[in-house]
N, C-alpha and C positions, 0 to 999 in steps of 0.2 A: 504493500500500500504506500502509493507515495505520493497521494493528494491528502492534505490536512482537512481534517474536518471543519467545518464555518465553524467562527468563532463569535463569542460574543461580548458582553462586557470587558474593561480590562480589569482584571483582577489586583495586579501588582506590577513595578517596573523599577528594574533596577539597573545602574551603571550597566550591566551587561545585558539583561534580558526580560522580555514582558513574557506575563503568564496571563491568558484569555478564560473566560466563562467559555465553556462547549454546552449549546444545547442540549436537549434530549433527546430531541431529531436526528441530533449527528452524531451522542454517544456510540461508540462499539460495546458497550456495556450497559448494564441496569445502574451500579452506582455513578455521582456525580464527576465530573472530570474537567479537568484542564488543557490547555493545550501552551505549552511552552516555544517560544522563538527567541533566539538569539540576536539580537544588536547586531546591524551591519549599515552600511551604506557609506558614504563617502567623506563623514567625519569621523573614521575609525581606520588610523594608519594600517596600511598593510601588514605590517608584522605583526601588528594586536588583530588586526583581523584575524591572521593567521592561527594565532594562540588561542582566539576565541573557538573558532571553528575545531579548533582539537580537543579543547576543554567541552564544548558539547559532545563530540562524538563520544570523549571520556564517559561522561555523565550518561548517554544513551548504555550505554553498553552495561556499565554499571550496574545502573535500575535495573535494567532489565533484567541481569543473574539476581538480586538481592531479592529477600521475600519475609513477610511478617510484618507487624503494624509498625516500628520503626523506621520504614521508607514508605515513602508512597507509593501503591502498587501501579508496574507500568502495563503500559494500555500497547500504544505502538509508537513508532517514532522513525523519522527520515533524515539524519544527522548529516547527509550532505546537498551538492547543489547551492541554490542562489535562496532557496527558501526553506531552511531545516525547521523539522518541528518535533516537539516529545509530547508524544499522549498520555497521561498518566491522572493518578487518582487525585482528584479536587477533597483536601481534606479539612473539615468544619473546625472550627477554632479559631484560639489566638494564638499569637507568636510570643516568644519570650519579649522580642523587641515590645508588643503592644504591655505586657506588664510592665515593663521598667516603665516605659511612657504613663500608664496609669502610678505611677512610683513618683514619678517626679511632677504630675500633677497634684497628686495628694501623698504628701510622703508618711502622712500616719495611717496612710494603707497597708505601709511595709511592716510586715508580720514573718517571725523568723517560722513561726513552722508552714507557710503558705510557699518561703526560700525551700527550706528544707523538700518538703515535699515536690516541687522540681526540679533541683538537683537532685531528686532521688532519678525523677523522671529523665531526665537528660542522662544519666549516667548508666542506664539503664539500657536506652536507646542507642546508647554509642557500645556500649556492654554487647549489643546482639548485633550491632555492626562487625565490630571486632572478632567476633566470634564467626562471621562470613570471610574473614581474610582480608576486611574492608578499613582500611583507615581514611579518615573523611579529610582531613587536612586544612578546613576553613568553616569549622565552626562557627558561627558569631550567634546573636541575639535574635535577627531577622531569618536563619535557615535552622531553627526551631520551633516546631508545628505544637502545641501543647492538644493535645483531643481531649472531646470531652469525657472521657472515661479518666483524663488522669495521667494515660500515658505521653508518651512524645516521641513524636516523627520528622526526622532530619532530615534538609529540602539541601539542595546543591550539589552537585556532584562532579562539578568540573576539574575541582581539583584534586579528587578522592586518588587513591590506590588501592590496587586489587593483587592479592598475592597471586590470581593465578593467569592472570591476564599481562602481557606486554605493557609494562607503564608508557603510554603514548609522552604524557607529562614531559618525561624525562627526552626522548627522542625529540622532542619540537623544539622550535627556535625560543632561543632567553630573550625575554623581555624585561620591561621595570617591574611589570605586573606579576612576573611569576619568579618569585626571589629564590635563593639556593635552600632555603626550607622544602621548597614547591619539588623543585626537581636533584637535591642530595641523594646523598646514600640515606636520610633522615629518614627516606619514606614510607618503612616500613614499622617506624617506630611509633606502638602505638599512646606513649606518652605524649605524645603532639596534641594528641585530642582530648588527652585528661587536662593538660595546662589552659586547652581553650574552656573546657568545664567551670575551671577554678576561675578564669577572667570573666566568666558569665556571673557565677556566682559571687565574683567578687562585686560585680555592676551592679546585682540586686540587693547588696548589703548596705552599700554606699552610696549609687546612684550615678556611679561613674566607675570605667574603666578602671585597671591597677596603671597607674604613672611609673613608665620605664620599668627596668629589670629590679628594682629595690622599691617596691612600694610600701605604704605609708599602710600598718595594719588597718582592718576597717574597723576595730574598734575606737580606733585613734578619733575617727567622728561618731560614728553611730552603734557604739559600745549598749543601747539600751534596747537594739534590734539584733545583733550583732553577740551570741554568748559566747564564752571561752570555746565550747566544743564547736562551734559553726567556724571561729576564726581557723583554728586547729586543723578543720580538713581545707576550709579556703589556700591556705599557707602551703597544704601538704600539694594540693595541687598543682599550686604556681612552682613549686619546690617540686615540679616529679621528675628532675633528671637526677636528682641525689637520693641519696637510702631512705631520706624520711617521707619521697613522695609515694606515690599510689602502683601497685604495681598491676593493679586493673582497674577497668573502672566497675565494677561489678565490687569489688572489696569498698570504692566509694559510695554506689549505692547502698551498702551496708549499713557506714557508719552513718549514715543518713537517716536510715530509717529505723536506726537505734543509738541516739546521742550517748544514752549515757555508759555506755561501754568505751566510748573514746577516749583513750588516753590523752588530756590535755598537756603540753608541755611547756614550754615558757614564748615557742612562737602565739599560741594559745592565748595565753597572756595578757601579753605584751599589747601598750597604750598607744607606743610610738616606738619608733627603730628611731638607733640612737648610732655612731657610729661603731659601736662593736657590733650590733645587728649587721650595719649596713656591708663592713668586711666580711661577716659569715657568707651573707647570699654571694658577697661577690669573689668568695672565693668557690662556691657549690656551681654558680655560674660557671665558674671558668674551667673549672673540673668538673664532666658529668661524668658519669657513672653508667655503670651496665643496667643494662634496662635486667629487674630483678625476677628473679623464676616466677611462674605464672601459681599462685596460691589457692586454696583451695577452700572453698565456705560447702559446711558439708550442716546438715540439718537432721535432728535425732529426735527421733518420736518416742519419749520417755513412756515404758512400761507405766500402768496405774499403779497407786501404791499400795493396792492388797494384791499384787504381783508378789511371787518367788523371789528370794532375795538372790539366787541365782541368773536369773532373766536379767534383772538391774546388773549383774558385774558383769554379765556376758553383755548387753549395753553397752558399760561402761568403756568395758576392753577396747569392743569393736570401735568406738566412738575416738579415742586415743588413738589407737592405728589409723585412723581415716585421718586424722588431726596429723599425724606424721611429724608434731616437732615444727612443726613449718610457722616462722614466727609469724609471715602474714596473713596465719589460717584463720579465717572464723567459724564461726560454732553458733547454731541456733538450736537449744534447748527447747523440744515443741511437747506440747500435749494436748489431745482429742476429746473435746467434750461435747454433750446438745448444747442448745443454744439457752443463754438464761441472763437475764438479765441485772441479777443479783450482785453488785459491785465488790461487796465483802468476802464472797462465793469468787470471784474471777481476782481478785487481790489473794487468796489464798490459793489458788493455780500458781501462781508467779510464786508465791514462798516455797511451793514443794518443787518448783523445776530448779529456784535460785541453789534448795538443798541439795538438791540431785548432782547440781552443777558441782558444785561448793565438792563434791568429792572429786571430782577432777584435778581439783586446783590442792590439792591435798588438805582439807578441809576450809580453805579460805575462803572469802564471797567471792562469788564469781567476778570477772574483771575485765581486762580489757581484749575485745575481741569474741567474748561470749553474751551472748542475749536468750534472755526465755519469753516463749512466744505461748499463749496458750492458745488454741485455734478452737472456737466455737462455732458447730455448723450441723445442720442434720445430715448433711452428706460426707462424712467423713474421708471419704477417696476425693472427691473434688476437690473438696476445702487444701487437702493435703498439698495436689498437683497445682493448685492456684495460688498457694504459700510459696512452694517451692523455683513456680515461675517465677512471678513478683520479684524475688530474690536473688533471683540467678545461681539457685545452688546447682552445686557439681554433684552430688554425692548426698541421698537420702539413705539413713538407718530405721528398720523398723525391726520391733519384735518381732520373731517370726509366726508366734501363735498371736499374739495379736493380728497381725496383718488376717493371718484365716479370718477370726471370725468378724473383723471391722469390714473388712474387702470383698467377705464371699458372696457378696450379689453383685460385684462389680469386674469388669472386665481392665481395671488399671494395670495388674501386673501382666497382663497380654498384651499390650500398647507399646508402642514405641514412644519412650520416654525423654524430654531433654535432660535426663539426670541418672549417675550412677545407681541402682537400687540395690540395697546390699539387705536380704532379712537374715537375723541373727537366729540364729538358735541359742538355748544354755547350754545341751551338750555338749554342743561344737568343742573341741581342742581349742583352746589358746594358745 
């Protein structure tokens, strides 16, 4: 197909490209859609022409391998010629850019767990990119879709990479446009796109960008929106070429959507960077660091407690081995109940999982890196699988006589799963 379907209102236009309303008339599809064009004409030097036109084709090629509500699903698209276009899913919502905008018209709309809960969403979204082979490489504010479920879908793709595809990027002519970030050996690093997470989230804290490579913490102004544990992952982000930054972004949606497990440290803290601050960063700047093994958030569906005291160590074990030592592991301590609305009832959930935890840590409270989650739901297999995605776990543990009798009307452990399923036995050898 290499006639574009009519277009209608303009949706959006930017420095490089408008995105049209497509009828219904002309969808190829039942849901709503767009139709994307590239900027050309005679006030766009040849050589940017040039880089434009291969940054689309990038983007076409892109979308179209990538799948799941993270990107927008593609439709069709004609990436060469005098009139290219990409057909693809028109998705409902606002932009991160449109909050900030709502921020800086009313800034006592700025609410940290409305930040938190979209940096969970972002991080989450670039979390299942990454996991496609896909690093995005120009995140900003404006190519962040927020949907109304909550999640969030990442628009652009011109400058992305794909591990399994010939980086065009890098083969095409240097422009001003496309700096040695763009086309390095960088490109397949996918700390690039945690750092742009952290600039985003550092924007919704403060209401502006982070200034230069040493910026000014954002408690330093808006310390009242702004807690120790939000500065602490902001920092760890903008810091992800040194050890103390993110070595995914799935371990950032973690500590996201469990503060208080965060280890605060003194970037945490800290009012203002002073110039011993400012020589640390400027020394982790100049020195980066090996992008760090890829860690592993593993999720453990604690036996009930008139359970065998066997089933709990056999738990336990297995839960430690999944754990491996690995310092940037986390750990969500889960337990399955009905649903009940009883507050005192779901605060005493969270004490027996905190104790459960507490024997891990060789009787201490549970700490940094461990969270207990009680899941209430009459579907106990759903509930399980829709924690588990949420979170981006690697790696679920369940009892194994549990799993029988919770599961046995349900067809989960036949499925193709995105996670390790490991069910324990007590017998089992340790």
């Amino acid at each position: 197909m290499n006639t574009a379907p009519a277009t209608g209102a303009l949706r959006h236009r930017s420095a490089h490209s408008e995105i049209f309303d497509v009828s219904a008339a002309e969808r190829l599809a039942d849901a709503p859609q767009c139709l994307k064009r590239p900027l050309t004409g005679r006030d766009v030097a040849p050589a940017h022409a040039h880089a434009r036109a291969i940054a689309f084709e990038n983007e076409c090629r892109l979308l179209a391998a990538l799948h799941g509500p993270a990107t927008p699903q593609y439709v069709a698209a004609h990436p060469y010629g005098d009139a290219p276009w990409l057909l693809m899913e028109a998705i409902p919502g606002a932009t991160v850019a449109d909050v900030l905008a709502r921020y800086a018209a009313e800034p006592g709309e700025r609410h940290t767990a409305e930040i938190a809960q979209i940096g969970q969403a972002m991080a989450l979204a670039v979390h299942a990119l990454h996991r496609q082979g896909v690093v995005h490489h120009n995140l900003q504010a404006q190519h962040i879709m927020l949907r109304e479920d909550g999640t969030a879908a990442l628009l652009d793709f011109g400058m992305a990479w794909h591990a399994g595809f010939p980086d065009l990027l890098a083969l095409g002519p240097a422009t001003k446009s496309r700096s040695h970030h763009h086309t390095g050996p960088q490109r397949s690093d996918r700390r690039a796109d945690i750092t742009a997470v952290g600039r985003i989230l550092y924007a919704l804290c403060t209401g502006h960008p982070p200034a230069g490579k040493h910026p000014q913490p954002p408690r330093a102004t808006h310390a009242e929106t702004t807690p120790p544990w939000l500065q602490e992952i902001v920092m760890r982000c903008l810091n992800s070429q040194d050890q103390t930054g993110y070595a995914s972004a799935a371990l950032l949606a973690f500590d996201l959507r469990f503060p208080t497990q965060v280890q605060v440290g003194a970037q945490g803290l800290r009012t203002h960077l002073d110039a011993w601050g400012r020589w640390r960063q400027w020394v982790s700047v100049r020195t980066p660091s090996a992008a760090a093994p890829a860690a592993t958030l593993v999720l453990t569906v604690v036996p009930s407690p008139e359970a065998p005291v066997a089933r709990h160590h056999a738990m336990r074990h297995a839960t430690q081995r999944a754990l491996g030592g690995h310092p940037n592991a986390r750990l969500v301590c889960a337990s399955l109940h009905p649903p009940s609305t009883d507050h005192s009832l779901q605060r005493s959930q969270v004490i027996q999982l905190e104790m459960w935890a507490a024997a891990l840590c060789d009787g201490a409270p549970p700490s940094h890196g461990i969270a207990c989650q009680p899941i209430t739901s009459g579907d106990a297999a759903r509930s399980l699988l829709d924690w588990a995605r949420c979170l981006a776990i690697d790696h679920v543990l369940i009892d194994a006589e549990e799993a029988q009798w919770r599961f046995a009307e349900t067809d989960i452990l036949r499925t193709a799963l995105p996670f390790t399923l490991t069910l324990v036995h007590a017998d089992a050898p340790l």
